[in-house]
PDB file of the backbone (N, CA, C, O) and the ligand in Angstrom, with CONECT records:
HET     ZN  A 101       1
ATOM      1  N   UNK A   1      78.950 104.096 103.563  1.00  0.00           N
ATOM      2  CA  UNK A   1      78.899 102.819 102.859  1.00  0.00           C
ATOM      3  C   UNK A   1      79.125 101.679 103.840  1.00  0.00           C
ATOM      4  O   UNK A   1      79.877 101.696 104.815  1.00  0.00           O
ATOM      5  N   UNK A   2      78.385 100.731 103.439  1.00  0.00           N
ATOM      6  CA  UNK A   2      78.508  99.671 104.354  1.00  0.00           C
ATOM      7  C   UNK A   2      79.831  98.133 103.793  1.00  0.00           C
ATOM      8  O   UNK A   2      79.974  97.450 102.778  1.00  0.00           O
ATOM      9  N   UNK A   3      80.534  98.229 105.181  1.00  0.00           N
ATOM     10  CA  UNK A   3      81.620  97.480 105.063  1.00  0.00           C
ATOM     11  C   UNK A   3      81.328  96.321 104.373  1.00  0.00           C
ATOM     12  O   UNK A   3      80.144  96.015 104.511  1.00  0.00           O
ATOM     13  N   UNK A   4      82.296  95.156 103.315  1.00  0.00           N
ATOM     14  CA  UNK A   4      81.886  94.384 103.457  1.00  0.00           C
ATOM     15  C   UNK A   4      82.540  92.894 103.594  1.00  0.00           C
ATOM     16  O   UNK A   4      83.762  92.815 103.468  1.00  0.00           O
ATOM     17  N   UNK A   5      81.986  92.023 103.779  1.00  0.00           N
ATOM     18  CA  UNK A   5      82.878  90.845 104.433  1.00  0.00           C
ATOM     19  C   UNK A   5      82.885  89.663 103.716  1.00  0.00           C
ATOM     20  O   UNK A   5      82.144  89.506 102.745  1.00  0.00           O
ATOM     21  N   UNK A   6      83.963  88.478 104.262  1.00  0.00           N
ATOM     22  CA  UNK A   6      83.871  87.545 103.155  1.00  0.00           C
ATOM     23  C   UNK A   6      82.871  86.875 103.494  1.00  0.00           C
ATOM     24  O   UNK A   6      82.363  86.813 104.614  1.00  0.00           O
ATOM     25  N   UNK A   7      82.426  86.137 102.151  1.00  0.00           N
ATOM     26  CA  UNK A   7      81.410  85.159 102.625  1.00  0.00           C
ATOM     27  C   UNK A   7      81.979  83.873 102.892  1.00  0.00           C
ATOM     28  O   UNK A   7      81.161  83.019 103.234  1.00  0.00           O
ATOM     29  N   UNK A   8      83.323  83.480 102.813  1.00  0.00           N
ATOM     30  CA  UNK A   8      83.367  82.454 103.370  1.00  0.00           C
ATOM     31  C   UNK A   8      83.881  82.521 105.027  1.00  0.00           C
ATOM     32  O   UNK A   8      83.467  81.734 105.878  1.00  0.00           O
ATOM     33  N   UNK A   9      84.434  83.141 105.176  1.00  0.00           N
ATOM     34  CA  UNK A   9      84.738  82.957 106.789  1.00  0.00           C
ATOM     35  C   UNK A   9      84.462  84.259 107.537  1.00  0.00           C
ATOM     36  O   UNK A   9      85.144  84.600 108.504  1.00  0.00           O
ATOM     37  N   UNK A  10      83.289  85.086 106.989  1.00  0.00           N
ATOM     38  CA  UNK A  10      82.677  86.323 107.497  1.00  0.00           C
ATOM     39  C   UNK A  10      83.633  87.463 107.986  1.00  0.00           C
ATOM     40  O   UNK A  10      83.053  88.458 108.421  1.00  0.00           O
ATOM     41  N   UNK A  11      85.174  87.488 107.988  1.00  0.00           N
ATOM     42  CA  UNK A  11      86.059  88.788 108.321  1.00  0.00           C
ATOM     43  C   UNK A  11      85.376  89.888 107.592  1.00  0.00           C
ATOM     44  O   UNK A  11      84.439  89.784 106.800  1.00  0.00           O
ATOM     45  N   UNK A  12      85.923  90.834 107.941  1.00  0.00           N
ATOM     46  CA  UNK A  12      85.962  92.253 107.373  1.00  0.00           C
ATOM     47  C   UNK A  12      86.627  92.661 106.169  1.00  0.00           C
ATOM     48  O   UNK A  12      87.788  92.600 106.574  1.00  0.00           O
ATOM     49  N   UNK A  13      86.703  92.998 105.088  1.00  0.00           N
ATOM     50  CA  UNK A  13      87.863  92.968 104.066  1.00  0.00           C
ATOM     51  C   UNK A  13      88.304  94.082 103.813  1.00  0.00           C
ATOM     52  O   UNK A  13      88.174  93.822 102.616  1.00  0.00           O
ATOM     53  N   UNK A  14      88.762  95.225 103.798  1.00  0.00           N
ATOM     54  CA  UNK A  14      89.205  96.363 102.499  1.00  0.00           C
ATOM     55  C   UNK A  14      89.686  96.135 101.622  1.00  0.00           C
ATOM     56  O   UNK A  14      89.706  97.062 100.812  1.00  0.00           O
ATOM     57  N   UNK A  15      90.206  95.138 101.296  1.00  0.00           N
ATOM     58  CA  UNK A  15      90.991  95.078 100.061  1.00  0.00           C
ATOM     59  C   UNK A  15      90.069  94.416  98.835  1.00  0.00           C
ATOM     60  O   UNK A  15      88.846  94.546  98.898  1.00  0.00           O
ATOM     61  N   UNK A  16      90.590  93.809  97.886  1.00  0.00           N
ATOM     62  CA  UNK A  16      90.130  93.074  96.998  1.00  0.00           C
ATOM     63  C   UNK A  16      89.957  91.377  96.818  1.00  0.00           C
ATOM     64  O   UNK A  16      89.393  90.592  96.055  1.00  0.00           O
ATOM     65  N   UNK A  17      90.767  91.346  97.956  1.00  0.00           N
ATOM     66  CA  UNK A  17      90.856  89.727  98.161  1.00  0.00           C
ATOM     67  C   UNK A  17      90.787  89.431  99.768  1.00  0.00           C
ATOM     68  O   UNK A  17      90.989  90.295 100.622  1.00  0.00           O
ATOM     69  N   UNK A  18      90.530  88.333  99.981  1.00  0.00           N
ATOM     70  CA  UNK A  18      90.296  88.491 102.371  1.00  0.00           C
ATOM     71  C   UNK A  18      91.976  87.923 102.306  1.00  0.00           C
ATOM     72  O   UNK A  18      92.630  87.273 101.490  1.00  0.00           O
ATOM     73  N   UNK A  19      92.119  88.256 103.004  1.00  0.00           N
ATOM     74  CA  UNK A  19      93.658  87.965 103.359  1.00  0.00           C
ATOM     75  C   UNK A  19      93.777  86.676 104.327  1.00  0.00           C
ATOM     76  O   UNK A  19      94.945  86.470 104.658  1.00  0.00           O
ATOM     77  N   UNK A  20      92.921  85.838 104.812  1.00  0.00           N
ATOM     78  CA  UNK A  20      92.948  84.508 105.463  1.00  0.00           C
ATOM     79  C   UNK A  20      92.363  83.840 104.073  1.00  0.00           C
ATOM     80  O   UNK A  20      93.356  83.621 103.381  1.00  0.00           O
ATOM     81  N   UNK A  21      91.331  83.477 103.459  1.00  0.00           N
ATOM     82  CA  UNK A  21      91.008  82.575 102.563  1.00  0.00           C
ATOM     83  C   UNK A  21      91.314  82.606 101.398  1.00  0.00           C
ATOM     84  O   UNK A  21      91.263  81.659 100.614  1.00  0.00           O
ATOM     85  N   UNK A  22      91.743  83.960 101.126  1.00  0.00           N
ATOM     86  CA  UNK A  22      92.333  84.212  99.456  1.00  0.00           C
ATOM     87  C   UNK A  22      91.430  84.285  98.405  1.00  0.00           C
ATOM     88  O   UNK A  22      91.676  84.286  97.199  1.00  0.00           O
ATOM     89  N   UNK A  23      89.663  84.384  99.345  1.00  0.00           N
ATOM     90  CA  UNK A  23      88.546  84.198  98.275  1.00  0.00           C
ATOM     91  C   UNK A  23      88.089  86.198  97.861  1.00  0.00           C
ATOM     92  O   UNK A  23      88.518  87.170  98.482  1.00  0.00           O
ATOM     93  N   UNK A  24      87.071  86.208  96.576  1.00  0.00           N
ATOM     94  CA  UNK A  24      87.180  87.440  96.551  1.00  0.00           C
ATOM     95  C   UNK A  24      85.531  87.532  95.983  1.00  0.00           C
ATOM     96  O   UNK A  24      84.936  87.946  94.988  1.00  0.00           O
ATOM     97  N   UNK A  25      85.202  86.837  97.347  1.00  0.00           N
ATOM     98  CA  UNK A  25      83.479  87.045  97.299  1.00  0.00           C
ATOM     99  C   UNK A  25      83.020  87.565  98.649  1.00  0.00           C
ATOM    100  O   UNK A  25      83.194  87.229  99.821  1.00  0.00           O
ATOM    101  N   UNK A  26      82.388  88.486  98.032  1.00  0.00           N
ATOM    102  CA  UNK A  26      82.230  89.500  99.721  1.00  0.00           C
ATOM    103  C   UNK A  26      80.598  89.754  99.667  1.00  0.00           C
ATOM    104  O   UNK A  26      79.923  89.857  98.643  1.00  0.00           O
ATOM    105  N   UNK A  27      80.208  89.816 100.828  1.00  0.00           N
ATOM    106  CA  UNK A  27      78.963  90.567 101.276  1.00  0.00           C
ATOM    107  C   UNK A  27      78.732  92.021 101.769  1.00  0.00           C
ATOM    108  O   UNK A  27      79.518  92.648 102.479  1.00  0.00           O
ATOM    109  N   UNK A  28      77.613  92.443 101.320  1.00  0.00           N
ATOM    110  CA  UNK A  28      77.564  93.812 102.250  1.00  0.00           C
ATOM    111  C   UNK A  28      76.374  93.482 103.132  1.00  0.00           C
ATOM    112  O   UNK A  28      76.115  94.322 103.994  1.00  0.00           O
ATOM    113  N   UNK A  29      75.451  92.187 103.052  1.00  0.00           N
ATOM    114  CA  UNK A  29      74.090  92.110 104.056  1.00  0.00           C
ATOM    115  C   UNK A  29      74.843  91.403 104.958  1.00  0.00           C
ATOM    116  O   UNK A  29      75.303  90.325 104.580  1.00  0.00           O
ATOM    117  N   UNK A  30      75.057  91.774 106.035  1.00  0.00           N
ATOM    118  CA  UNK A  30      75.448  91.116 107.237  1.00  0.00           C
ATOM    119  C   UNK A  30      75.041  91.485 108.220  1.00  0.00           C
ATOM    120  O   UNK A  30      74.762  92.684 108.233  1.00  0.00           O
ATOM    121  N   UNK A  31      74.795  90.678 109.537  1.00  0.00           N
ATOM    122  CA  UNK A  31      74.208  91.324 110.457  1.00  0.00           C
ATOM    123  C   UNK A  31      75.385  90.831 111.698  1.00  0.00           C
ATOM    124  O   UNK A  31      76.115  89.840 111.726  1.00  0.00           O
ATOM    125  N   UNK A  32      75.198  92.145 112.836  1.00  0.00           N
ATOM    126  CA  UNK A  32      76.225  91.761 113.769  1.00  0.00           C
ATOM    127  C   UNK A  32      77.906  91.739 113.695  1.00  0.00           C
ATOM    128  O   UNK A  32      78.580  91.386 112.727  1.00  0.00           O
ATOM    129  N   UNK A  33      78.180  92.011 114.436  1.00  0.00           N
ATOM    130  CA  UNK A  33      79.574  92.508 114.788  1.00  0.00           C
ATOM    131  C   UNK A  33      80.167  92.038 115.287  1.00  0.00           C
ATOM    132  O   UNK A  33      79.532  91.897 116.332  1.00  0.00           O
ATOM    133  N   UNK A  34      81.969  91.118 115.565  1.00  0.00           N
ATOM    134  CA  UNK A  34      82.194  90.368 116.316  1.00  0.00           C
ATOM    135  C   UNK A  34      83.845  90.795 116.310  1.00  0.00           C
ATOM    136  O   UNK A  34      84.540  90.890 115.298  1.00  0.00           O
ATOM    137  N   UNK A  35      84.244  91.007 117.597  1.00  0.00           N
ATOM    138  CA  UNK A  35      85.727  91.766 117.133  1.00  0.00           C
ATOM    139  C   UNK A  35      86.303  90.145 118.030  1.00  0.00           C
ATOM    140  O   UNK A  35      85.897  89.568 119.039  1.00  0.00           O
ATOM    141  N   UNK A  36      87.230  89.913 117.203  1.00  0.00           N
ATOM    142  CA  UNK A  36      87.856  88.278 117.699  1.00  0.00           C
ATOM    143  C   UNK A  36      89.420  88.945 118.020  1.00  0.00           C
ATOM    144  O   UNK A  36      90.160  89.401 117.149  1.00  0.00           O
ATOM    145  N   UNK A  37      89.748  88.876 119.598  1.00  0.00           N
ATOM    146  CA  UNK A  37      91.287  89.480 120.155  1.00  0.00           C
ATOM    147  C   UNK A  37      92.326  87.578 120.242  1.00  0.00           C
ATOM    148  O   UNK A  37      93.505  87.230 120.178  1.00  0.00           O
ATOM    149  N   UNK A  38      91.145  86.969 120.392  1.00  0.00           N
ATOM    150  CA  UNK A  38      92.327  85.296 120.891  1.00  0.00           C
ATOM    151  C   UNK A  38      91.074  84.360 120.318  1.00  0.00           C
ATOM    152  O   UNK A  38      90.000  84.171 120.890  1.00  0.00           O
ATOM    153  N   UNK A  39      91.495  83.832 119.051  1.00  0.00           N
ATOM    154  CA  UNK A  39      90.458  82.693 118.287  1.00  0.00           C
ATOM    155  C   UNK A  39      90.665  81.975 119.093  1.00  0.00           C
ATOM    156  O   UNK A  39      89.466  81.725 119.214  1.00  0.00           O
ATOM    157  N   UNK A  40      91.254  81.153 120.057  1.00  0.00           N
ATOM    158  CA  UNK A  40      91.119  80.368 120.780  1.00  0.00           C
ATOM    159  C   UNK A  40      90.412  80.505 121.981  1.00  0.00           C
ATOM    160  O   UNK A  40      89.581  79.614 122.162  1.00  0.00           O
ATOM    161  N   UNK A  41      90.468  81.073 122.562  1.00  0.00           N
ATOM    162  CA  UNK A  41      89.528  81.719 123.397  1.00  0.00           C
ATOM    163  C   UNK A  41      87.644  82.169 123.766  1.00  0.00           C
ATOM    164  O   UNK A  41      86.879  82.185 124.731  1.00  0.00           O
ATOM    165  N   UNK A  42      87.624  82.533 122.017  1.00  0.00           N
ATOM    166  CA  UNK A  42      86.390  83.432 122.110  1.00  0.00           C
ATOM    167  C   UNK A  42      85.282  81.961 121.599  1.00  0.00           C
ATOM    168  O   UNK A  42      85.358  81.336 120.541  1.00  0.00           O
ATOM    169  N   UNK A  43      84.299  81.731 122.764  1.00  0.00           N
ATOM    170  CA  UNK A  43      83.552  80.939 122.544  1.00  0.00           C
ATOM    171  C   UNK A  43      82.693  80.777 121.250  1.00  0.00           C
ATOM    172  O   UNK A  43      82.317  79.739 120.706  1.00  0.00           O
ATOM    173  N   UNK A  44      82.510  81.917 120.947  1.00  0.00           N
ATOM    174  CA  UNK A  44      81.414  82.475 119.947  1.00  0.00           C
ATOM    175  C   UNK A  44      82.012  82.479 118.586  1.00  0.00           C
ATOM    176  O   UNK A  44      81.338  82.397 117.559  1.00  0.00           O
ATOM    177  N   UNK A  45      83.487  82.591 118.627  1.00  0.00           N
ATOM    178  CA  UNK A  45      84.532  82.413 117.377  1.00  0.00           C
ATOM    179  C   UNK A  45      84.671  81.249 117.125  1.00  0.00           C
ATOM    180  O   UNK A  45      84.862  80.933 115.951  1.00  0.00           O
ATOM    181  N   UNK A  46      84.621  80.325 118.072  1.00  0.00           N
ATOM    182  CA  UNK A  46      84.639  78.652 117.259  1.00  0.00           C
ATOM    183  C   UNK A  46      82.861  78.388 117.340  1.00  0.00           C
ATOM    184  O   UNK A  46      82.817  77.347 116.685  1.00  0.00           O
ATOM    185  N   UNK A  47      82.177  78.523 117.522  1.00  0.00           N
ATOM    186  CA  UNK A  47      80.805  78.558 117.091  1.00  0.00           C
ATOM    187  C   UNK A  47      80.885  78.796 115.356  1.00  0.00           C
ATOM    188  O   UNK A  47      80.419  78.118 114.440  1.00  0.00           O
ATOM    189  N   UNK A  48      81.696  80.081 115.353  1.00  0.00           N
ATOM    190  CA  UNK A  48      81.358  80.190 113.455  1.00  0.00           C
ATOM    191  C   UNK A  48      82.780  80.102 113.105  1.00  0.00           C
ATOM    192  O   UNK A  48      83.393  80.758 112.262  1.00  0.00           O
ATOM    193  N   UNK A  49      83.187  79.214 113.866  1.00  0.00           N
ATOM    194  CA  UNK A  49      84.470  78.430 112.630  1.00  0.00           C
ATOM    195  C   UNK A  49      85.618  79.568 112.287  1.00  0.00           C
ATOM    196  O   UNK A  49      85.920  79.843 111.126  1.00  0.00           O
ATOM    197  N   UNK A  50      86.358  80.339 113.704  1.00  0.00           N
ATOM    198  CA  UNK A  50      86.702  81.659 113.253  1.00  0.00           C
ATOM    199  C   UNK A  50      87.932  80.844 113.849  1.00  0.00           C
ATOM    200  O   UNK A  50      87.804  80.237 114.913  1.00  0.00           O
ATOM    201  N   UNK A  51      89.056  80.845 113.179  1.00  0.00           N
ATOM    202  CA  UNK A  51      90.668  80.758 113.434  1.00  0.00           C
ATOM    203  C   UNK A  51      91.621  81.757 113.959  1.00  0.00           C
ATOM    204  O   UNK A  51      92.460  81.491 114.820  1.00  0.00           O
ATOM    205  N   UNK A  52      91.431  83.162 113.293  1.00  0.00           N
ATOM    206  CA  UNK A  52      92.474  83.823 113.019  1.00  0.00           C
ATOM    207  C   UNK A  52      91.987  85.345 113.474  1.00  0.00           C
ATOM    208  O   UNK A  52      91.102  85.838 112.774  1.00  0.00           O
ATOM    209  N   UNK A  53      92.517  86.180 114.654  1.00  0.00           N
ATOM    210  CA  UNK A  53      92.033  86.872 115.157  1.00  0.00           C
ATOM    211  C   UNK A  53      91.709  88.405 114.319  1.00  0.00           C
ATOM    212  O   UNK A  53      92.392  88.515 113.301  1.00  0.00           O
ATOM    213  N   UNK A  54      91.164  89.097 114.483  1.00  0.00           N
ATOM    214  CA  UNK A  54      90.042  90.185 113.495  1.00  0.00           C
ATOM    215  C   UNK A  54      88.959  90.474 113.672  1.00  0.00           C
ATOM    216  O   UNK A  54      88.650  89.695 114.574  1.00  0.00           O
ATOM    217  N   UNK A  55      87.873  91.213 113.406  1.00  0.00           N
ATOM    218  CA  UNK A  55      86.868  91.348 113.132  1.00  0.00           C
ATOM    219  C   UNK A  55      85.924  90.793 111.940  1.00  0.00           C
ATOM    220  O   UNK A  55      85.996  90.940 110.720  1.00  0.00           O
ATOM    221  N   UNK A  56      85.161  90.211 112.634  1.00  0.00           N
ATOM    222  CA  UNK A  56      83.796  89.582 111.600  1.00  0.00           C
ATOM    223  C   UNK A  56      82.619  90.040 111.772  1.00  0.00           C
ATOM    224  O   UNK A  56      82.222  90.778 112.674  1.00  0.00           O
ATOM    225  N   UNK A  57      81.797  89.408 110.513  1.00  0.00           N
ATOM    226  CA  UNK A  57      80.326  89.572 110.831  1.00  0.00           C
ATOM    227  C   UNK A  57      79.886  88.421 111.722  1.00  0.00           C
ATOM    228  O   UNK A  57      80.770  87.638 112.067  1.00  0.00           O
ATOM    229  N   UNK A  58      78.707  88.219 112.121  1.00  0.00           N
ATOM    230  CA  UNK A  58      78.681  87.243 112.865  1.00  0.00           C
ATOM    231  C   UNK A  58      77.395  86.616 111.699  1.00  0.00           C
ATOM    232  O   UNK A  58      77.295  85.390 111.650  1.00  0.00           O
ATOM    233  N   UNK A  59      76.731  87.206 111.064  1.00  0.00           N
ATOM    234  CA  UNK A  59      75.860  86.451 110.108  1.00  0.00           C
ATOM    235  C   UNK A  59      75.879  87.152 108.682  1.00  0.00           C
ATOM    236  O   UNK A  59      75.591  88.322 108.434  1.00  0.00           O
ATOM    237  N   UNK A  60      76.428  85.807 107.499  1.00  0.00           N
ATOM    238  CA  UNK A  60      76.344  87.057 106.201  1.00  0.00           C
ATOM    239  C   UNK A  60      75.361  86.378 105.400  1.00  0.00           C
ATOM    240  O   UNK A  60      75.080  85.229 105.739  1.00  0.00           O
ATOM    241  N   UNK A  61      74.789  86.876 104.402  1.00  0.00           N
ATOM    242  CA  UNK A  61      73.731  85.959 103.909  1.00  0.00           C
ATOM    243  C   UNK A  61      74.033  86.368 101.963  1.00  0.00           C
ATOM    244  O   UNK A  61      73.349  85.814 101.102  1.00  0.00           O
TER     245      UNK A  61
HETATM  246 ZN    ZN A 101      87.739  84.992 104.005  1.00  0.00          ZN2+
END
């Protein structure tokens, strides 16, 4: 089964709710993979507005 992520700030979720936005609207079409170790750091993490370190999608639709 394919993971799926929030649609508002593209993390990864298991649970029922994303645990950074508190929203409980998820995707399973996503494309790309983005493991974020230092949001400050990762160029490509402030490109899509990523704060808080985790894994994302990098595009959800
Ligand atoms: Zn979220």
């Amino acid at each position: 089964m394919k993971r799926k992520a929030c649609k508002k700030c593209k993390m990864f979720v298991e649970g029922d709710t994303c645990p950074t936005c508190h929203e409980a609207q998820f995707v399973t079409n996503w494309k790309g993979r983005l493991n974020v170790v230092d949001a400050n750091k990762s160029e490509i993490g402030k490109k899509i507005g990523i704060k808080v370190k985790g894994e994302y999608a990098i595009k959800v639709s």
